[in-house]
Structures are given as C-alpha cells and as structure tokens.
DRENTORKOL-3810 file (N, C-alpha, C; in nm, 4 decimals):
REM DRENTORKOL-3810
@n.u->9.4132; n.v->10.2928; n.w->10.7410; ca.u->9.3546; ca.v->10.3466; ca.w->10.8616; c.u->9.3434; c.v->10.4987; c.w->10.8565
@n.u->9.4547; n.v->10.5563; n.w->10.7979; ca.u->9.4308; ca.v->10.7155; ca.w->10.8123; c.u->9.3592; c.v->10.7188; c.w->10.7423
@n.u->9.3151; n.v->10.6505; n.w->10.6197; ca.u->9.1877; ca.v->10.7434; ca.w->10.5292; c.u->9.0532; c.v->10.7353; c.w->10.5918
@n.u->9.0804; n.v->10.5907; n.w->10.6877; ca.u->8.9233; ca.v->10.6265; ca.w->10.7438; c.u->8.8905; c.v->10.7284; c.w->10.8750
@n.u->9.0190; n.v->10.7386; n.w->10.9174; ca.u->8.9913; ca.v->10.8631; ca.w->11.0293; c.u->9.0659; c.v->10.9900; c.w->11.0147
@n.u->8.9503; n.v->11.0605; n.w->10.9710; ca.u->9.0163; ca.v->11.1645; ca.w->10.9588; c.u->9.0940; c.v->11.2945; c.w->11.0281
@n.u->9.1529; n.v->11.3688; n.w->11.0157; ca.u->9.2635; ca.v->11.4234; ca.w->11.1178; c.u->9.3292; c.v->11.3337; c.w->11.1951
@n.u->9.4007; n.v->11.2806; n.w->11.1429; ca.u->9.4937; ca.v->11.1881; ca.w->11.2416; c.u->9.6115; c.v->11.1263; c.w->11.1979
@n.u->9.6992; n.v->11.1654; n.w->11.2249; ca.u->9.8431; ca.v->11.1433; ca.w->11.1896; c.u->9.9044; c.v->11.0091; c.w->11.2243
@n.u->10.0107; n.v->10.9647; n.w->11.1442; ca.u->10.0535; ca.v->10.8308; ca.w->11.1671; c.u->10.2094; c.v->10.9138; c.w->11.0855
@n.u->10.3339; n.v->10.7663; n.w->11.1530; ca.u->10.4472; ca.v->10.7945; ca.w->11.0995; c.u->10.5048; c.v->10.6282; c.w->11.0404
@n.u->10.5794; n.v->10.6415; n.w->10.9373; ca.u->10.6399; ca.v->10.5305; ca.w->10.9010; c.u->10.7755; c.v->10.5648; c.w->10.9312
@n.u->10.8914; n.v->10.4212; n.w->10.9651; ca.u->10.9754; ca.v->10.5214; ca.w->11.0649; c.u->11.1088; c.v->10.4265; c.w->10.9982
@n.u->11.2015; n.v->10.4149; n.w->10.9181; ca.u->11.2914; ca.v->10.3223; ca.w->10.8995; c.u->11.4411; c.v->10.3940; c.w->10.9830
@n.u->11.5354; n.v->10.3051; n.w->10.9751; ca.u->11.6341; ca.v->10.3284; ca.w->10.9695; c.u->11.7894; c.v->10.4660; c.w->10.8815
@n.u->11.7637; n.v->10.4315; n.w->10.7879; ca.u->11.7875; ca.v->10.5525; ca.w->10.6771; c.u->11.6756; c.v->10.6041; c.w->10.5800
@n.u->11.7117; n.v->10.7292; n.w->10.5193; ca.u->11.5625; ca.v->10.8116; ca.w->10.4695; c.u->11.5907; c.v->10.6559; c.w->10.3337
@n.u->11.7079; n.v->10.6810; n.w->10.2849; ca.u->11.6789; ca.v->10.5560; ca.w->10.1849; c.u->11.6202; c.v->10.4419; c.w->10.1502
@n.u->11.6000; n.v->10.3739; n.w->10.3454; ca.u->11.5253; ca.v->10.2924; ca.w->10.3165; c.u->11.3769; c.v->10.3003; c.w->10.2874
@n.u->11.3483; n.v->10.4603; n.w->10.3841; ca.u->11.2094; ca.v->10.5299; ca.w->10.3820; c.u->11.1491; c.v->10.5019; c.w->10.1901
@n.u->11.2508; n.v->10.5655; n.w->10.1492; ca.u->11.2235; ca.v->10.6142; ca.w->9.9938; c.u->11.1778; c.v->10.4733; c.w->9.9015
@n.u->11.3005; n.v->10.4079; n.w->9.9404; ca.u->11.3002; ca.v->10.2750; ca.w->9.8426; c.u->11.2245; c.v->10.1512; c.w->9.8383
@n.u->11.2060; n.v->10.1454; n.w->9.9704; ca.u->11.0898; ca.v->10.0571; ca.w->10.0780; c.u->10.9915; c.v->10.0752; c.w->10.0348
@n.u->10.9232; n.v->10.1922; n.w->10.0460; ca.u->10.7595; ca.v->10.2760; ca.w->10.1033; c.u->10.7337; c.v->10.3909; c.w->10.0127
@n.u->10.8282; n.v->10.4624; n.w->10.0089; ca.u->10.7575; ca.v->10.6259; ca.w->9.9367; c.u->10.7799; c.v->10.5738; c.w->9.7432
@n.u->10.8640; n.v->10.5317; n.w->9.7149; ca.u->10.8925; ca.v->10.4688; ca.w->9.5835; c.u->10.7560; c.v->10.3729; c.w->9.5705
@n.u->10.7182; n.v->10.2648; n.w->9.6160; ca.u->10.6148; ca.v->10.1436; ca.w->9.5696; c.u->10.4710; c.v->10.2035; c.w->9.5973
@n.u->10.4508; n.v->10.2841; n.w->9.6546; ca.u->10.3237; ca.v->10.3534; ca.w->9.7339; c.u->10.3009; c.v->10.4250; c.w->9.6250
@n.u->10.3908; n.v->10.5674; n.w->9.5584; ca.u->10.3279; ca.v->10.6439; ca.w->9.4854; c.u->10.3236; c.v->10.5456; c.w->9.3169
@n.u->10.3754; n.v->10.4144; n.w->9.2920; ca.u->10.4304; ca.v->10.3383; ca.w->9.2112; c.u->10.3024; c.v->10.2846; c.w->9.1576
@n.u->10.2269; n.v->10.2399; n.w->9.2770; ca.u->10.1119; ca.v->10.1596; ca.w->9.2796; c.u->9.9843; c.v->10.2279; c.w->9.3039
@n.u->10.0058; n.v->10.3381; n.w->9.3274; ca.u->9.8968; ca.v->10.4312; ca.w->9.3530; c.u->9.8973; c.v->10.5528; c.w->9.3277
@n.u->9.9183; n.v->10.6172; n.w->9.1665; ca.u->9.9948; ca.v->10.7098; ca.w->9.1281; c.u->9.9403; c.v->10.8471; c.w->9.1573
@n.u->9.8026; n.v->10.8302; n.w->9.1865; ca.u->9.7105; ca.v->10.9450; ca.w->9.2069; c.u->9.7565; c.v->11.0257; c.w->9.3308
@n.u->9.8285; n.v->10.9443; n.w->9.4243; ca.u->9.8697; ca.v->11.0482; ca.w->9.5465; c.u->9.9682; c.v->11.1090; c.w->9.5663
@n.u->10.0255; n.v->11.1132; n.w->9.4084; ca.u->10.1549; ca.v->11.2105; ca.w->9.3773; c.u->10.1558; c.v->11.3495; c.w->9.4407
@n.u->9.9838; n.v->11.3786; n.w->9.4025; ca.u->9.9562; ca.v->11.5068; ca.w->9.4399; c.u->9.9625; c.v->11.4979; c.w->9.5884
@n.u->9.9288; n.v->11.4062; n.w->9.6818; ca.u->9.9278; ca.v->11.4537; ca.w->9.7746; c.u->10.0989; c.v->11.4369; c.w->9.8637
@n.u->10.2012; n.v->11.4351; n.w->9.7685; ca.u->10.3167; ca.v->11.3722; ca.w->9.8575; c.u->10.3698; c.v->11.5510; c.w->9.8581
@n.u->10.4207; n.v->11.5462; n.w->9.9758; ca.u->10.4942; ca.v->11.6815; ca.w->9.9880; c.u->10.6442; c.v->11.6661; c.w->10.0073
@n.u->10.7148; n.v->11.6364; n.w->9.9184; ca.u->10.8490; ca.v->11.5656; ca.w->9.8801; c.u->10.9651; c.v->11.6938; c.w->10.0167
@n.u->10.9385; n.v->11.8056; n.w->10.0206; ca.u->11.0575; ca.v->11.9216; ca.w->10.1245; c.u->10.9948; c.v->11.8628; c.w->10.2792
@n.u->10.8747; n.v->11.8149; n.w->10.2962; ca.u->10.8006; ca.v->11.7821; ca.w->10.4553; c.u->10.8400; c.v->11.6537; c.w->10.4874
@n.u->10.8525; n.v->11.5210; n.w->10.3373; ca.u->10.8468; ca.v->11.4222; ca.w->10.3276; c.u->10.7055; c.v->11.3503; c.w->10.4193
@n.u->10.6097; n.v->11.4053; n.w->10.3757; ca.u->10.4720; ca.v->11.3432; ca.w->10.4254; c.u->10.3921; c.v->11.3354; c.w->10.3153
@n.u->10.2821; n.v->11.2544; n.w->10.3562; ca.u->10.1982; ca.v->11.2243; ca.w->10.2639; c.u->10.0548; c.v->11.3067; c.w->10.3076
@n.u->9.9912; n.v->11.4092; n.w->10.2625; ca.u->9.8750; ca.v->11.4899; ca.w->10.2817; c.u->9.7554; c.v->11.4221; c.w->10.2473
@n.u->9.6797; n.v->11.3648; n.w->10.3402; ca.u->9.5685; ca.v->11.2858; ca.w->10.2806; c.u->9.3840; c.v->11.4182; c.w->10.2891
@n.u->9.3586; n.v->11.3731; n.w->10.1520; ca.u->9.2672; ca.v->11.5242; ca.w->10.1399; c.u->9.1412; c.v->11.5009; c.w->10.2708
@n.u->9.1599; n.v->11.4080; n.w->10.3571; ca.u->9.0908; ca.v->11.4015; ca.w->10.4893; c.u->9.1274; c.v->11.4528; c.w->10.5990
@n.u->9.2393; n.v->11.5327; n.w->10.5583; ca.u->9.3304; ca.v->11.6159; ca.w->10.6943; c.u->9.4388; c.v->11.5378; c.w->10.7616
@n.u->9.4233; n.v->11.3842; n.w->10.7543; ca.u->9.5054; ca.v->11.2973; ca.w->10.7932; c.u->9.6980; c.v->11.2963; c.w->10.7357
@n.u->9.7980; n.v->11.2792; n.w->10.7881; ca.u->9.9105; ca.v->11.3042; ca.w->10.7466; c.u->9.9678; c.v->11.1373; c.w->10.7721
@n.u->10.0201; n.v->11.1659; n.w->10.7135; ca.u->10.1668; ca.v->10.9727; ca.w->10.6926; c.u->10.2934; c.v->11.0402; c.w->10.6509
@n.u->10.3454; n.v->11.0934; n.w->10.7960; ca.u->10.5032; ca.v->11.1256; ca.w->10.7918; c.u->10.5870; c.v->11.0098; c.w->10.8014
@n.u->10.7036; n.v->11.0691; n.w->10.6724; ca.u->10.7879; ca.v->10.9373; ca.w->10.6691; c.u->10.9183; c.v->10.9625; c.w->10.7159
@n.u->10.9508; n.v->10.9003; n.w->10.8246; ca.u->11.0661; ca.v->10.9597; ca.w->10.8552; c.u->11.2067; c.v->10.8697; c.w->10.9224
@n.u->11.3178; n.v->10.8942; n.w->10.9887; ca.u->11.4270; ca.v->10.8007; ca.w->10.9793; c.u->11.4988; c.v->10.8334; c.w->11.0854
@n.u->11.5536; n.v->10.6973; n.w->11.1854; ca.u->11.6015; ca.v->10.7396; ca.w->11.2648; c.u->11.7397; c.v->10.6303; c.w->11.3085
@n.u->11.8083; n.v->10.6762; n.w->11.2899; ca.u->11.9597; ca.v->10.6018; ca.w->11.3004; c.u->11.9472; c.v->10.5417; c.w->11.4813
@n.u->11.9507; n.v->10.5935; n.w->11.5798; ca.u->11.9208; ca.v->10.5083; ca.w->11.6754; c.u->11.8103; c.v->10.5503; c.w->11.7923
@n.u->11.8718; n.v->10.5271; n.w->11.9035; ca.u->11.7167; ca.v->10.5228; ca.w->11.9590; c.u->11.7387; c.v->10.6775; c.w->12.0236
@n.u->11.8026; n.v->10.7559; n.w->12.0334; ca.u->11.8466; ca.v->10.9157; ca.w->12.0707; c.u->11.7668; c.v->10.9392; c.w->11.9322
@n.u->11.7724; n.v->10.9642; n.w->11.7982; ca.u->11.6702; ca.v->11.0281; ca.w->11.7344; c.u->11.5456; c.v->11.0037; c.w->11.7299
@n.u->11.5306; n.v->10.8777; n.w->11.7858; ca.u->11.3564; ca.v->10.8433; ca.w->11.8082; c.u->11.3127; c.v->10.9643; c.w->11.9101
@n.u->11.3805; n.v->10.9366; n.w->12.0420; ca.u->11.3282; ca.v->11.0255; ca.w->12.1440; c.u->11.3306; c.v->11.1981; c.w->12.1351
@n.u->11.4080; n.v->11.2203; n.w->12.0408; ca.u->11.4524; ca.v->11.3476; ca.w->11.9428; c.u->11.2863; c.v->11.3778; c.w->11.9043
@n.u->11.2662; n.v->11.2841; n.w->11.8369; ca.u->11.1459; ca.v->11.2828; ca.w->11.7459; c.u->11.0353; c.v->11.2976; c.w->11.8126
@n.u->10.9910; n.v->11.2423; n.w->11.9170; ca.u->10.9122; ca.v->11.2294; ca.w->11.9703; c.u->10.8557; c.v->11.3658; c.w->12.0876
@n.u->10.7064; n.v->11.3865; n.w->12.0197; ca.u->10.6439; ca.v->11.5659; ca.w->12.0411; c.u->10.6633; c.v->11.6480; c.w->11.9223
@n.u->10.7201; n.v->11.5890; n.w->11.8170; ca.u->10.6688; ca.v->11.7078; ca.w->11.7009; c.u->10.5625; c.v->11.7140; c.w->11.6385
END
C-alpha cells in the first residue's frame, strides 16, 4: 500500500524491537534485498523512494502505544 501512495506513512508495531527485527525487518530485507538501501537502521524505518515511510517500532504495553501516538 505505501508504494502505491505516495507520502504516506504506515507503522509495524510488535511487542519487543526483537520481535520487530526477527519477524519483519530480517525476512523483508531477506526477500527483497534491494531495499537495503532504503532501511535507515539509527530511525529503524524503511524510506520508500515515493516519500512514503514504514516505521518499525515496539511497544511493551498499552502506556507506550499512547506514548507513541502524535509523532
């Protein structure tokens, strides 16, 4: 979906960053090696060259969701 609209942000959201990594950011760049370039490993997002972003991020309970929520 983000590649077809561009500027528009989406988040993938697990429990620990580990599961983020091992789950999703590990099989994604695994299977699709070309978007190495676009992973920004210190932001932990994915830069899609359409302006679009896929932040990956982790939240132990529901106080860091609402933490999260407006950045």
């Amino acid at each position: 979906m983000l590649l077809e609209n561009p500027n528009t942000r989406g988040c993938l959201l697990r429990r620990t960053y580990d599961l983020v990594r091992e789950n999703h950011i590990e099989p994604l760049l695994a299977q699709y090696p070309f978007m190495r370039e676009w992973y920004r490993v210190g932001d932990k997002e994915l830069l899609l060259p359409n302006g679009s972003v896929l932040a990956f991020r982790y939240a132990e309970n529901s106080g860091d969701v609402d933490a999260m929520i407006g950045k």
